[in-house]
C-alpha positions as CSV (number, residue, x, y, z in Angstrom):
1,X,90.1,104.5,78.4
2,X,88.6,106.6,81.5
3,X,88.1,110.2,81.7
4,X,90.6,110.2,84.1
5,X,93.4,108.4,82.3
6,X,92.5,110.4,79.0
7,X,92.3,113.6,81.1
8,X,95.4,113.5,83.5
9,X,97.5,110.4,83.0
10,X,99.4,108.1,85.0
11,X,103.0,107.6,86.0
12,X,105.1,104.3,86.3
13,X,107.4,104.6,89.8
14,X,110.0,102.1,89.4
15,X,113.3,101.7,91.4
16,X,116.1,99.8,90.1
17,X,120.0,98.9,91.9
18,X,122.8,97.0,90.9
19,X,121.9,93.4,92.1
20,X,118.8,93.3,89.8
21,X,119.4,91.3,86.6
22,X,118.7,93.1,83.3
23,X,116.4,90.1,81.3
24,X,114.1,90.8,84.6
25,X,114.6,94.8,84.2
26,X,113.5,94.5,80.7
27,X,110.2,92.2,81.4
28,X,108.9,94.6,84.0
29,X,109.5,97.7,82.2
30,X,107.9,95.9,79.0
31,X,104.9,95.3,80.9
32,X,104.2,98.5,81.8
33,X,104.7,99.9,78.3
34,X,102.1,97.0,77.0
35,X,99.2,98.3,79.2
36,X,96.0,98.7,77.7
37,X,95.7,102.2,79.3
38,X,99.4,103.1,79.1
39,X,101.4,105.3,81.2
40,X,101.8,109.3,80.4
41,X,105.4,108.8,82.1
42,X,107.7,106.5,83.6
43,X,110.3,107.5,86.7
44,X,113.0,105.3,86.9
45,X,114.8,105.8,89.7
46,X,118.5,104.4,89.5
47,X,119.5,103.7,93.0
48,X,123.2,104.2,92.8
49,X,125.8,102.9,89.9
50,X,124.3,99.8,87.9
51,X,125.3,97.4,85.6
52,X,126.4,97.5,81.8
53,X,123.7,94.8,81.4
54,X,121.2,97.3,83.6
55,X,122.1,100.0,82.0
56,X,121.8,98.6,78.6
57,X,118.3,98.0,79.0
58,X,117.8,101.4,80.2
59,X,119.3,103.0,77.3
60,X,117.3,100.9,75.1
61,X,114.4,101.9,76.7
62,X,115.2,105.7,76.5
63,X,115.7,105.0,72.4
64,X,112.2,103.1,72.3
65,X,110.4,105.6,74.5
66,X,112.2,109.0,74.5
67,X,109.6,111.1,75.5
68,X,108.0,109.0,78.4
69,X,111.0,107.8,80.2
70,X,112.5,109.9,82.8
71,X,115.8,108.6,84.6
72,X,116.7,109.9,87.7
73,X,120.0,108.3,89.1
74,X,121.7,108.4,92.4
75,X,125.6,108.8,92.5
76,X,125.5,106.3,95.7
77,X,123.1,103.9,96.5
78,X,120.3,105.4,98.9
79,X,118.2,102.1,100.0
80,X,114.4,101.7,98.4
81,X,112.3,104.3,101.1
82,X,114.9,107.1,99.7
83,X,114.5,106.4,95.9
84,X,110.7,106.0,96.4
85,X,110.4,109.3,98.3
86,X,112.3,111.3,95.7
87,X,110.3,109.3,92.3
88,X,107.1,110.5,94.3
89,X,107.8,114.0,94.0
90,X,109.5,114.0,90.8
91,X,106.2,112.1,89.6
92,X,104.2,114.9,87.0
93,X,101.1,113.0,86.9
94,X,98.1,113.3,90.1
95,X,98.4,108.8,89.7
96,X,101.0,107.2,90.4
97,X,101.6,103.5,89.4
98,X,103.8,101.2,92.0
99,X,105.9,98.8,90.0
100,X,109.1,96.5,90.7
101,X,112.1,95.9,88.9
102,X,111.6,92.3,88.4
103,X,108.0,91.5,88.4
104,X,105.3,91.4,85.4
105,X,101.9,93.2,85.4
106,X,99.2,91.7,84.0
107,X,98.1,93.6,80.6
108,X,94.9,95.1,81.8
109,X,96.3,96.0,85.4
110,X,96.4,100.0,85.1
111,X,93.1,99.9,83.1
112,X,91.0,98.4,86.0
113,X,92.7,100.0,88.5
114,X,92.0,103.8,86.8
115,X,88.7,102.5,86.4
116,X,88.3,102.0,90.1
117,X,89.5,105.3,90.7
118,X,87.5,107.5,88.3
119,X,84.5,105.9,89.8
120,X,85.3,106.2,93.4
121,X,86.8,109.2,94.6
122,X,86.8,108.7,97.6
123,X,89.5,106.2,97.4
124,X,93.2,107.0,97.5
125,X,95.5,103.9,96.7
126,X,94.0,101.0,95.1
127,X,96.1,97.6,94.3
128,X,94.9,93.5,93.8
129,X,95.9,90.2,94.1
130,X,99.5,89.1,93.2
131,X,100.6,85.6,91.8
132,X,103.8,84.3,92.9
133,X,106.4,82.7,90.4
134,X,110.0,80.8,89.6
135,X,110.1,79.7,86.8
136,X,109.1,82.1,83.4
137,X,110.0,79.9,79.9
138,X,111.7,81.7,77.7
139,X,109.1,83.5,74.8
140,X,106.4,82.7,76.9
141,X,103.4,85.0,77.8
142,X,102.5,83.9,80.9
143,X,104.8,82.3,83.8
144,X,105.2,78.4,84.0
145,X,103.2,77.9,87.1
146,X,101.7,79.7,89.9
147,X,103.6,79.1,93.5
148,X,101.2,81.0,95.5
149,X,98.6,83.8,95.4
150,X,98.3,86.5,97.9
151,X,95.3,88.3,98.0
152,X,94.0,91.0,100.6
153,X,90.9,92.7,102.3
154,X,88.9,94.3,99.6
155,X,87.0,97.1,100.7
156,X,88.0,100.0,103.0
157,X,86.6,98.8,106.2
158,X,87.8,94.8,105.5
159,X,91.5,96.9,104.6
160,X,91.3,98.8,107.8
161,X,91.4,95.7,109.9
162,X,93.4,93.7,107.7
163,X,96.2,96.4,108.4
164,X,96.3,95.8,112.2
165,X,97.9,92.4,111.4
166,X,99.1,92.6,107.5
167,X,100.2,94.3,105.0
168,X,96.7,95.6,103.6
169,X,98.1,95.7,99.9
170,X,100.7,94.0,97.5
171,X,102.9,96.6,97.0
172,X,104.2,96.3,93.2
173,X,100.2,95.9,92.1
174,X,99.3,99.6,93.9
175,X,97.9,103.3,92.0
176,X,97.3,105.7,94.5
177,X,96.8,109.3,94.1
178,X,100.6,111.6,95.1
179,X,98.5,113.9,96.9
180,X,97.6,111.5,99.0
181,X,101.0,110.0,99.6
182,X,102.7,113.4,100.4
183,X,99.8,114.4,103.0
184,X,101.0,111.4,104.5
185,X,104.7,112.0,104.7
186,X,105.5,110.0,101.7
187,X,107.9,107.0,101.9
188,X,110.2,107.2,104.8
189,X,113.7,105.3,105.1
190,X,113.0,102.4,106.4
191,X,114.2,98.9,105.4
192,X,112.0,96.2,104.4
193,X,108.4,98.0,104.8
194,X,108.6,101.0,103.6
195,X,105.2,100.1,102.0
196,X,103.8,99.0,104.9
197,X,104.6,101.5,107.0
198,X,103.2,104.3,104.1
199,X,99.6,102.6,104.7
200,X,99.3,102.6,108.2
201,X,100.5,106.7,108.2
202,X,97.7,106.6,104.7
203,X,94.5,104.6,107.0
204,X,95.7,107.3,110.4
205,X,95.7,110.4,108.1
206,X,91.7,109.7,106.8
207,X,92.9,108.2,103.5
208,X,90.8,105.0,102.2
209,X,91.9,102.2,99.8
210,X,90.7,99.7,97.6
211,X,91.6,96.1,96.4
212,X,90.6,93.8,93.0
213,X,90.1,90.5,94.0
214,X,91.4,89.8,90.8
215,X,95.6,89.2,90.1
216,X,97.3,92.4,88.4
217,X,100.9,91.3,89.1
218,X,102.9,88.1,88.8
219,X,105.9,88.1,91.1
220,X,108.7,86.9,91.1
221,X,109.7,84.7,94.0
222,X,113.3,83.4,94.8
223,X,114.9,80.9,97.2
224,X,115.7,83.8,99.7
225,X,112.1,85.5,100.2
226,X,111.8,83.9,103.9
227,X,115.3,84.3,104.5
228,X,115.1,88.1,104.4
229,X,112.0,87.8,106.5
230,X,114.3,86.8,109.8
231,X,116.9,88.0,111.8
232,X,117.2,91.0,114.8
233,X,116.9,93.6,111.7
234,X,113.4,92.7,110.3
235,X,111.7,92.1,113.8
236,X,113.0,95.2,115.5
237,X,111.3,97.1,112.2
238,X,108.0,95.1,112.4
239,X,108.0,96.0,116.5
240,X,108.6,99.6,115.9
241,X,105.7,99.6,113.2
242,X,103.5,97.8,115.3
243,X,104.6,100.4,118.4
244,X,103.7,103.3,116.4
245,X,100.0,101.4,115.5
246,X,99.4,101.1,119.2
247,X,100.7,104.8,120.4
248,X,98.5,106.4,117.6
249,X,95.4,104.3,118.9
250,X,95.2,102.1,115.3
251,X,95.4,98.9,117.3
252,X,94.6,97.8,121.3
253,X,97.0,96.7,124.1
254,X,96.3,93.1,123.4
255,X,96.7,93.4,119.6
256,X,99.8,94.8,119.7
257,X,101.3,92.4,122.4
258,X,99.8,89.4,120.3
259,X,101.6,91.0,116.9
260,X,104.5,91.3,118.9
261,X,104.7,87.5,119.8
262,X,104.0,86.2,116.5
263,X,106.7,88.5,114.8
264,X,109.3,87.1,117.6
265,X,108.6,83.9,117.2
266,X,109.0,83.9,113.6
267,X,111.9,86.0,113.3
268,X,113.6,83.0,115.0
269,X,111.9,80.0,113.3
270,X,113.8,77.7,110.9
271,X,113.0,79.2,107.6
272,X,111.6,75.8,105.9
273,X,108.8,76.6,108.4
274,X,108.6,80.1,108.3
275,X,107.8,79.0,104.3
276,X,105.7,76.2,105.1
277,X,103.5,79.1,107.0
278,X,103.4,81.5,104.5
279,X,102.3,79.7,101.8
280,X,99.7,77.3,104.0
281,X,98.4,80.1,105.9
282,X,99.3,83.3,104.3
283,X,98.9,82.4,101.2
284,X,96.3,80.6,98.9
């Protein structure tokens, strides 16, 4: 245990809506509980009216863990920027531990990661490597096979780049400090990269992150990932993040013209390519 986890704690930020499916609630929140350096707290954002099944896990959850588990619910359902905005603020701890309704951390994920922190100041959000899953047997400790593995620039100057073009972190394996995130604005309500658009305001406010080379997180991957990734919706969001990189001076004319192009073009593409690039090219 650091000084800093022993000192001040961390809390789990989790958002959960009505589409999500309970066994998958109940695996992620598990996870989280069976750190090695355990939360102080857990904010679980309910974004709008759930399930019985949903909210059968949760009151479980609130039997097992009474006085770590805070839910904060939503009479209507707000979209993912909104619910993360608000579980920022209602956060008590000074870390704050990104995780998604459906994925599994890795036992030891907090531990390293508060590690990292307590020795490096200097260094606001840090995250690692994510292995991407379909298939988890039943009782098992570990999924059946690994799809994919996404991993990112490590240090702050390799993340710095990495930005102009990518999403510099995986966003369910992220800590970062809340001060850091509220000097930035916080999350803002925007669909699909909400994360990503929190980093880039993060890297222009001065703030400097962090990756593990190592996996923390194994996520879960369905048959509709690169669907979502297409369509007028999602590119006109990627243009408008890559137009506020160029205005603020983050990336040049000809980077943002050539980010512009890719996203276009594979907005558009048929999706069994747009999957054949991820995982040949973007992932490992």
């Amino acid at each position: 245990m650091t000084a800093m986890q022993r000192d001040e704690g961390y809390s789990v930020l989790m958002s959960v809506y009505r589409k999500e499916q309970s066994a998958y609630l109940r695996q992620a929140m598990d996870s989280m509980w069976a750190q090695t350096a355990p939360p102080a707290e857990f904010v679980l954002m309910c974004d709008g009216p759930l399930t019985p099944e949903l909210d059968a896990v949760i009151a479980r959850m609130q039997e097992d863990h009474p006085a770590e588990l805070r839910v904060i619910r939503f009479e209507e359902n707000q979209g993912l920027g909104k619910a993360l905005n608000r579980g920022v603020q209602a956060c008590r701890c000074p870390l704050i531990a990104r995780m998604d309704s459906d994925d599994v951390s890795r036992p030891q994920r907090c531990e390293k990661e508060l590690a990292l922190l307590d020795a490096h100041p200097e260094i606001d959000i840090v995250g690692g490597a994510i292995e991407e899953f379909t298939e988890w047997p039943e009782g098992a400790s570990e999924p059946a096979r690994i799809d994919a593995v996404r991993r990112t620039a490590e240090t702050p100057e390799a993340i710095r780049e990495f930005a102009k073009t990518r999403n510099p972190f995986n966003h369910p394996s992220v800590m970062y400090r809340k001060a850091a995130v509220l000097d930035a604005g916080n999350y803002e309500d925007v669909r699909y990269l909400q994360d990503y658009y929190l980093w880039i305001r993060m890297l222009l406010a001065g703030k400097q992150g962090m990756n593990l080379a190592e996996p923390l997180v194994w996520m879960r991957a369905d048959a509709n990932l690169f669907k979502r990734r297409s369509g007028k919706l999602y590119r006109q969001i990627q243009l408008n993040l890559f137009r506020i990189m160029r205005t603020e001076g983050f990336i040049t004319r000809g980077q943002y013209l050539k980010s512009c192009a890719l996203r276009a073009g594979a907005s558009v593409a048929p999706n069994w390519l747009r999957s054949a690039v991820f995982h040949k090219v973007l992932r490992k």
